[in-house]
PLY file of the C-alpha trace (Angstrom):
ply
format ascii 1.0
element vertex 387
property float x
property float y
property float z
element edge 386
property int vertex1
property int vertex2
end_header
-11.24 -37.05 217.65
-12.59 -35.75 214.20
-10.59 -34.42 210.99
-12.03 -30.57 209.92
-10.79 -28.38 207.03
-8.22 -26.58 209.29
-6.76 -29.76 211.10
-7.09 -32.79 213.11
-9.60 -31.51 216.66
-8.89 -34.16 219.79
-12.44 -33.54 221.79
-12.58 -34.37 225.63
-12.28 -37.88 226.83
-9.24 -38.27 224.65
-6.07 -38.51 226.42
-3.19 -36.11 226.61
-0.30 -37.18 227.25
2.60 -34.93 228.77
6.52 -35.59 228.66
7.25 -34.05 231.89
5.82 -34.17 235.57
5.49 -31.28 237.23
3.88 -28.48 238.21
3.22 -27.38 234.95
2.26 -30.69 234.06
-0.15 -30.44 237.01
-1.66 -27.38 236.42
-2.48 -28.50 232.76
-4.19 -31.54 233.55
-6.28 -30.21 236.62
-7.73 -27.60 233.57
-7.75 -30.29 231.18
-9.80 -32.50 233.35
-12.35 -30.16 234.26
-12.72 -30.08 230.36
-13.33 -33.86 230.12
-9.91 -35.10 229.20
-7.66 -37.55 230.81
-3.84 -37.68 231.04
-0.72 -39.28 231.04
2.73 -38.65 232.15
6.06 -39.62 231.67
8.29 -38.63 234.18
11.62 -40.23 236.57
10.04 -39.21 239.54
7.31 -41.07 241.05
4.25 -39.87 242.47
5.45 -36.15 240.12
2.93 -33.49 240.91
1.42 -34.31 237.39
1.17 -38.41 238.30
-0.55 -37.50 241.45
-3.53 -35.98 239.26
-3.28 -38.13 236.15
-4.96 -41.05 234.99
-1.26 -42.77 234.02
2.02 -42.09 234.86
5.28 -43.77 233.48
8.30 -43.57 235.76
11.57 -43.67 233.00
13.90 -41.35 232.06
12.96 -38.63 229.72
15.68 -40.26 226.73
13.71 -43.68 227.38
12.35 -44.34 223.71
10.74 -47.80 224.73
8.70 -45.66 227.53
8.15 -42.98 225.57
6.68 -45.62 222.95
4.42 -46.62 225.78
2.74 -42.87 226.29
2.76 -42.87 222.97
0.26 -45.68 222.82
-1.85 -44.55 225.89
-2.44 -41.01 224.42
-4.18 -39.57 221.37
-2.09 -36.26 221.59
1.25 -35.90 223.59
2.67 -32.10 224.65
5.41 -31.38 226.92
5.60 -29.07 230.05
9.40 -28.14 229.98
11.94 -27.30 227.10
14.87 -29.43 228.20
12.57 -32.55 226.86
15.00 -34.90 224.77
13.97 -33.43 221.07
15.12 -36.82 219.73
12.47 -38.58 221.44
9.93 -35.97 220.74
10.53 -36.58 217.16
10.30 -40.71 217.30
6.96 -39.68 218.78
5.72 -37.73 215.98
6.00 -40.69 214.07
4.42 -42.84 217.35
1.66 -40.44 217.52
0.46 -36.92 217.14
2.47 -34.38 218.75
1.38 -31.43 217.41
4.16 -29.15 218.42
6.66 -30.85 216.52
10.03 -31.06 217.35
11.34 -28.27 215.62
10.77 -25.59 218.20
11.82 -27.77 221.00
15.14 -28.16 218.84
15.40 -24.15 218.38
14.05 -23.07 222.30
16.78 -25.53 223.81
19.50 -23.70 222.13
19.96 -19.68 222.98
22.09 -18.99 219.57
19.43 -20.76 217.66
16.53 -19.00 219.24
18.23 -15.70 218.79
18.37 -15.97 215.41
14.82 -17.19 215.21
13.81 -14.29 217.25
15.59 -11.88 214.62
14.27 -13.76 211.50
10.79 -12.92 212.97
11.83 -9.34 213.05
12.19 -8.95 216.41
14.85 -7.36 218.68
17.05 -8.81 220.57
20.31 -7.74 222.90
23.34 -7.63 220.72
25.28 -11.27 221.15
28.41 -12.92 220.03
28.83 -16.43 219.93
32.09 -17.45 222.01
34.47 -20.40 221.05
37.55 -19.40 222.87
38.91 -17.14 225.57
40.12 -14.99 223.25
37.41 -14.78 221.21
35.33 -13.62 224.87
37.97 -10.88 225.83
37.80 -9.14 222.55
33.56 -9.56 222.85
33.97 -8.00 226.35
36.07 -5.20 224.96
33.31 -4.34 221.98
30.17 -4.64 224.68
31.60 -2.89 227.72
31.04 -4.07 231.63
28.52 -5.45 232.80
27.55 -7.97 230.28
26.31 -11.69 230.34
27.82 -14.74 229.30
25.67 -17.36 229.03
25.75 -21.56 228.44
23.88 -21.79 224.84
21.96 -24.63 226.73
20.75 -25.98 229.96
20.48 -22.73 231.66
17.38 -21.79 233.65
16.63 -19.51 236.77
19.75 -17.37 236.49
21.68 -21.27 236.31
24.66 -21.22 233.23
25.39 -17.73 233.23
27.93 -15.27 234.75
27.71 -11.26 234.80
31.25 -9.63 233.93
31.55 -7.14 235.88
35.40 -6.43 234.85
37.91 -7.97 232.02
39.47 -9.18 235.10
36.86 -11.94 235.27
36.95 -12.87 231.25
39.35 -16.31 232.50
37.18 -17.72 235.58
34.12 -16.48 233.76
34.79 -18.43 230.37
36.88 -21.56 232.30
33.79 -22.39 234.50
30.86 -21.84 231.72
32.95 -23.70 229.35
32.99 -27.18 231.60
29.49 -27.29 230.79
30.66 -28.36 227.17
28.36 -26.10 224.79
28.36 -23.09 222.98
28.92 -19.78 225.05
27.28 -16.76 224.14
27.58 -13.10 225.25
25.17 -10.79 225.25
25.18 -6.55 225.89
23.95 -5.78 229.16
20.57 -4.24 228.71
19.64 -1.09 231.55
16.04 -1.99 231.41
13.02 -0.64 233.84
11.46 -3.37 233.79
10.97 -6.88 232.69
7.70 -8.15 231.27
6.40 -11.17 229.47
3.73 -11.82 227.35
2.05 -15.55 226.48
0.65 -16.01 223.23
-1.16 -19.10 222.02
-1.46 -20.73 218.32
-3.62 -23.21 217.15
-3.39 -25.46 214.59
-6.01 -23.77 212.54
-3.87 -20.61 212.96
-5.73 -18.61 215.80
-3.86 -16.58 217.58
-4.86 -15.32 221.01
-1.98 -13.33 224.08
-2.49 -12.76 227.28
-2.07 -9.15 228.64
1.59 -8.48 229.45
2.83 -9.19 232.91
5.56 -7.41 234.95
8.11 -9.76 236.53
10.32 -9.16 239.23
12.68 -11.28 240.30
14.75 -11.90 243.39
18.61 -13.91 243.21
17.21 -14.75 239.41
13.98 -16.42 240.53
10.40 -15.33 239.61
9.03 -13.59 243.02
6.43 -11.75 241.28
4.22 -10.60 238.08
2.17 -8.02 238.21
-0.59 -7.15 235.92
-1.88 -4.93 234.71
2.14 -4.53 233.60
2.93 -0.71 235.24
3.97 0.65 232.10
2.70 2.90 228.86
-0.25 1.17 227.27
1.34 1.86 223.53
4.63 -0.23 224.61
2.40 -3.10 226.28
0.36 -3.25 223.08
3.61 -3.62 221.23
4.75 -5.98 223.25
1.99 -7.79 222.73
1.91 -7.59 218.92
5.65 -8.42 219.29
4.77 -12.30 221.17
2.27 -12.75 217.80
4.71 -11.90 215.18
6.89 -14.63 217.06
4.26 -17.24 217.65
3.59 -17.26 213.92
6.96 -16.92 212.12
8.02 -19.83 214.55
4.72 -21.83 213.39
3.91 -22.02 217.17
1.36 -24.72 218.10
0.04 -23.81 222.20
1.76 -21.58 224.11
4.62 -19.71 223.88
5.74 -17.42 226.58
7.91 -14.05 225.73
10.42 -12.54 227.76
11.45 -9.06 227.05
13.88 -6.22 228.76
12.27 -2.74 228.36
13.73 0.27 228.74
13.46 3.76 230.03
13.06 4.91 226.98
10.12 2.86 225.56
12.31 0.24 223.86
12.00 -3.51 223.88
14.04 -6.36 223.57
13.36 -9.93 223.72
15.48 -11.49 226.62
14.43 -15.52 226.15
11.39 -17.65 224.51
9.54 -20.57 226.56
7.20 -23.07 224.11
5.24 -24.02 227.22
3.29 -22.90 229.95
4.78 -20.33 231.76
5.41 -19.47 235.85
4.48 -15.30 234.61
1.09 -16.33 233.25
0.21 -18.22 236.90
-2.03 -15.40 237.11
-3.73 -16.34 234.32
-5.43 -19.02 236.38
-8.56 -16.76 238.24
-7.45 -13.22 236.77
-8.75 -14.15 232.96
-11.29 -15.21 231.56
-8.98 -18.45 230.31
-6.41 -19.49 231.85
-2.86 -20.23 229.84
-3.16 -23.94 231.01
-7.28 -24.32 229.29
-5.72 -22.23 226.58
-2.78 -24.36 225.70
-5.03 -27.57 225.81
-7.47 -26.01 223.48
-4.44 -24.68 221.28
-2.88 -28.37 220.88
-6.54 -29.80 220.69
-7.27 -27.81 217.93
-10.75 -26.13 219.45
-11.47 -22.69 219.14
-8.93 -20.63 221.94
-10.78 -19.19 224.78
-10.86 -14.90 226.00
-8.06 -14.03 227.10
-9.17 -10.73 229.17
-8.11 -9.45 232.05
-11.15 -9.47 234.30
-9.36 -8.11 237.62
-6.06 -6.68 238.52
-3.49 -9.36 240.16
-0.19 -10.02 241.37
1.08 -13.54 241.87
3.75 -14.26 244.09
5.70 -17.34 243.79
6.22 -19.94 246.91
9.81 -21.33 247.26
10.40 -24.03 250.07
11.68 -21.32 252.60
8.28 -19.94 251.93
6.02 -22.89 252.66
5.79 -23.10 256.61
5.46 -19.56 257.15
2.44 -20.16 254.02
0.54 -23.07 256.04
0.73 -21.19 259.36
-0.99 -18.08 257.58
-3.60 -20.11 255.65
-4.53 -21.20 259.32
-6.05 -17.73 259.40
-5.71 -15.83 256.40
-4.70 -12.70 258.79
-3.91 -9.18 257.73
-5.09 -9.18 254.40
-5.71 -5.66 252.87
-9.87 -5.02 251.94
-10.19 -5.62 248.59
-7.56 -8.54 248.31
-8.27 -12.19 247.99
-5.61 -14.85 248.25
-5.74 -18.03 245.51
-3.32 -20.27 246.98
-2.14 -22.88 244.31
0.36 -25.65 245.91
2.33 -28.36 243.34
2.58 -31.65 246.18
5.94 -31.52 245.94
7.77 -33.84 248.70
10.69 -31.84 250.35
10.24 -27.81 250.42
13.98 -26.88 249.42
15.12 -23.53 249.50
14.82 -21.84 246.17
12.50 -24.44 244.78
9.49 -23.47 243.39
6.86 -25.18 245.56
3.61 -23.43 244.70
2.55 -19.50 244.38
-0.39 -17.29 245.37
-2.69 -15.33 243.43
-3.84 -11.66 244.38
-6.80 -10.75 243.06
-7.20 -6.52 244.03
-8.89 -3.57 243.62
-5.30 -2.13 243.64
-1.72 -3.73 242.64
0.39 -1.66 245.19
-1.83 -2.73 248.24
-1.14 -6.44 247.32
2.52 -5.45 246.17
2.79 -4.15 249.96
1.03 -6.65 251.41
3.82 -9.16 250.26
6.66 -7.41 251.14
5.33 -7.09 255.14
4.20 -10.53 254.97
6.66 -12.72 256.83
5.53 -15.46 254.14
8.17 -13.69 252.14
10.68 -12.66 254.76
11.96 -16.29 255.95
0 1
1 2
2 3
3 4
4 5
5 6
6 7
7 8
8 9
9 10
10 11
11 12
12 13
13 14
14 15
15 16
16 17
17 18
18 19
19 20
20 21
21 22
22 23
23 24
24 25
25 26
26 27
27 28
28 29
29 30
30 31
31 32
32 33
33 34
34 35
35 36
36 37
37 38
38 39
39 40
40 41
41 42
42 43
43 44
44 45
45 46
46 47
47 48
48 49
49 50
50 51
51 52
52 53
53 54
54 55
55 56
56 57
57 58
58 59
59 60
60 61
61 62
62 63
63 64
64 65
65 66
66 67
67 68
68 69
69 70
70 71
71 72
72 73
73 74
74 75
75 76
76 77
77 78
78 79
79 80
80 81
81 82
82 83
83 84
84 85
85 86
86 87
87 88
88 89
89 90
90 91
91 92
92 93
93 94
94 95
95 96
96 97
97 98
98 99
99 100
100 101
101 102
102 103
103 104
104 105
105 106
106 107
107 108
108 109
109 110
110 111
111 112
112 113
113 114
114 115
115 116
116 117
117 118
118 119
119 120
120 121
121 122
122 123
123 124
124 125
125 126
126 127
127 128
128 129
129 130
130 131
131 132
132 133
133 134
134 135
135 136
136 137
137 138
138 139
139 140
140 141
141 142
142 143
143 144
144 145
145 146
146 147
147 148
148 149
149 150
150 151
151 152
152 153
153 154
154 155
155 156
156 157
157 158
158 159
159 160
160 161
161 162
162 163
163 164
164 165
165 166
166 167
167 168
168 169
169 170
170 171
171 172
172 173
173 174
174 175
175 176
176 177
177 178
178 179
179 180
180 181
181 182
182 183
183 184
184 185
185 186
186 187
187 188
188 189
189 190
190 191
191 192
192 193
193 194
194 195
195 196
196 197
197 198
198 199
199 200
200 201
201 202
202 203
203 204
204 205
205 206
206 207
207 208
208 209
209 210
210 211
211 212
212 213
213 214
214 215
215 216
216 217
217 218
218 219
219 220
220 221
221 222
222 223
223 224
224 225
225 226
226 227
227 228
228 229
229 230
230 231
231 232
232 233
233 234
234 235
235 236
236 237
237 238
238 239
239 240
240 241
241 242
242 243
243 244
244 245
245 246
246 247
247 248
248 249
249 250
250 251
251 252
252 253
253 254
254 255
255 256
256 257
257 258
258 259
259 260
260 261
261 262
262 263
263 264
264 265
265 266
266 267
267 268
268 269
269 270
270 271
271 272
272 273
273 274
274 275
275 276
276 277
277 278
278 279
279 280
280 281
281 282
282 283
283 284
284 285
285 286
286 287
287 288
288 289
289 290
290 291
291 292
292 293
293 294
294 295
295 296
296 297
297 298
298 299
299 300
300 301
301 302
302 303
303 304
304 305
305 306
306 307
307 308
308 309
309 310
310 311
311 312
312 313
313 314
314 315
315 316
316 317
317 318
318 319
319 320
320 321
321 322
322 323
323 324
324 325
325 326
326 327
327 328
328 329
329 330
330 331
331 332
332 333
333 334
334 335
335 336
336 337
337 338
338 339
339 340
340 341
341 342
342 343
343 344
344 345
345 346
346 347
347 348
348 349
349 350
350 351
351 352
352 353
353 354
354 355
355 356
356 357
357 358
358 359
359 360
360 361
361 362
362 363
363 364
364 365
365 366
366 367
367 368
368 369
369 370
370 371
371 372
372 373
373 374
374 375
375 376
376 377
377 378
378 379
379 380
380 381
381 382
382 383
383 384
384 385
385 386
């Protein structure tokens, strides 16, 4: 560790240690430690797919303070690898040790009023919202937006989890009784006809670099991540924007690392931001053999304070995402590797998760190609993807 004129730099064989165990978690430390670090964890679940590759791993609840005082004191600079982190604890650590993300955006990312308004304060579009506090309050909402639109929890949603699409002002009461028993703020936003979704990852150091990745496509199946292609299939103009749309954001927000943007775009060239993620991100997965850094080096150089790493594209990829339904179908292919197009290599990345679920994300593939629609079409005749 040294001090410099633009901040505090924590050089390899420090320690890093990471609220949160899991794949994320993983992927960062399996970067980190080809860098020279070492890394601990705190995490519920033992043997996480972060403790299986780290040095240290505490097994407490995330809202433990006394264990979070013990990574504290194992670690000369603690990040975190998922939002929901307890932002009370992350800010008894910054005086426990340096976290050099603060608390501040874990306080506004948790919270989808509070990152709206963030968003707009940066200049940025959003969907028009209205914060809901009663029934009656949704109906008239409704009325103003139209059908379809999206009520959403203000908190603890993720993967299409704590929302409902209302379809009809016949479903304002179930819609607004069941979101409501998760006891936050509701919001509703205008449905957005986009083309497409896309996502771009910018990273921020601490001596104010600034570095995104090239914007990725998503597409996503029952509100899931199945894949992200890039180059994004879209005008180059609108993915530049994009792009210059993820920097505005990581430095009105006073980012530190990585922040990953969502955004609807539409037929007509227009963008909206659809959520913020102050972390690693499943959409820049790619990242990992398609750049020249990948977002999990990048973040760890971002909340080390050295200089951020190339971002470039250096071959057209898709990644596909691996849920448990996925995973024997994956092993009995791998046996083989069969039926791959020429001019597509496979990067198989799994987390050592313990029980393949369905839906849960267990690991994902990377595509590296000549040619996004042959590995596009490989995946959808692959029975990896049909089970």
């Amino acid at each position: 560790m040294r001090n410099g004129q633009s901040g505090k730099v924590i050089l390899p064989g420090s320690t890093i240690g990471v609220l949160g165990g899991g794949q994320l978690g993983r992927m960062l430390a399996l970067a980190g430690r080809a860098m020279g670090y070492r890394f601990a964890t705190l995490d519920p679940t033992p043997d996480s797919p972060l403790g299986q590759v780290a040095d240290e791993q505490i097994v407490a609840p995330y809202h433990d303070a006394e264990a979070a005082k013990k990574l504290a004191e194992s670690s000369d600079v603690i990040t975190y690898e998922f939002e929901n982190v307890d932002a009370g604890v992350a800010n008894m650590l910054m005086s426990e040790s340096y976290v050099p993300q603060g608390s501040e955006l874990l306080y506004t990312t948790q919270h989808r009023l509070r990152e709206k308004r963030a968003i707009e304060a940066a200049g940025v579009k959003v969907a028009p919202y209205r914060e809901i506090g009663s029934e009656a309050e949704l109906r008239e909402a409704v009325r103003e937006f139209g059908t379809p639109c999206v009520l959403k929890t203000a908190t603890g949603g993720y993967d299409g989890k704590g929302q409902w699409v209302i379809r009809s002002e016949d479903e304002v009461q179930e819609a607004y009784e069941t979101l409501s028993r998760a006891k936050t703020e509701l919001v509703l936003e205008q449905f957005i006809r986009f083309d497409k979704e896309i996502s771009v990852i910018a990273a921020r150091s601490p001596r104010g670099e600034v570095k995104v990745f090239p914007a990725a496509e998503n597409v996503h199946v029952d509100n899931i991540l199945h894949l992200s292609i890039v180059p994004a299939r879209a005008d180059g103009e609108v993915l530049a924007q994009a792009e210059r749309m993820a920097v505005r954001i990581a430095e009105t927000l006073q980012v530190i690392g990585l922040i990953a943007v969502e955004m609807f775009l539409t037929r007509d060239g227009e963008l909206f931001v659809n959520e913020l993620a102050p972390r690693p991100h499943n959409s820049g997965h790619y990242t990992m053999e398609a750049c020249r850094t990948s977002q999990f080096e990048q973040h760890v150089r971002a909340i080390c304070n050295l200089p951020l790493g190339p971002g470039e594209l250096l071959t057209p990829v898709v990644m596909a995402n691996i849920l448990g339904e996925h995973v024997a179908p994956l092993l009995e292919w791998m046996a083989d590797e069969s039926g791959l197009p020429e001019g597509v290599a496979a990067k198989v990345h799994l987390y050592g998760k313990h029980e393949a679920k369905t839906k849960r994300k267990m690991g994902h593939v990377n595509l590296l190609t000549d040619d996004v629609d042959k590995a596009i079409g490989w995946v959808e005749q692959s029975p990896i993807w049909r089970s």
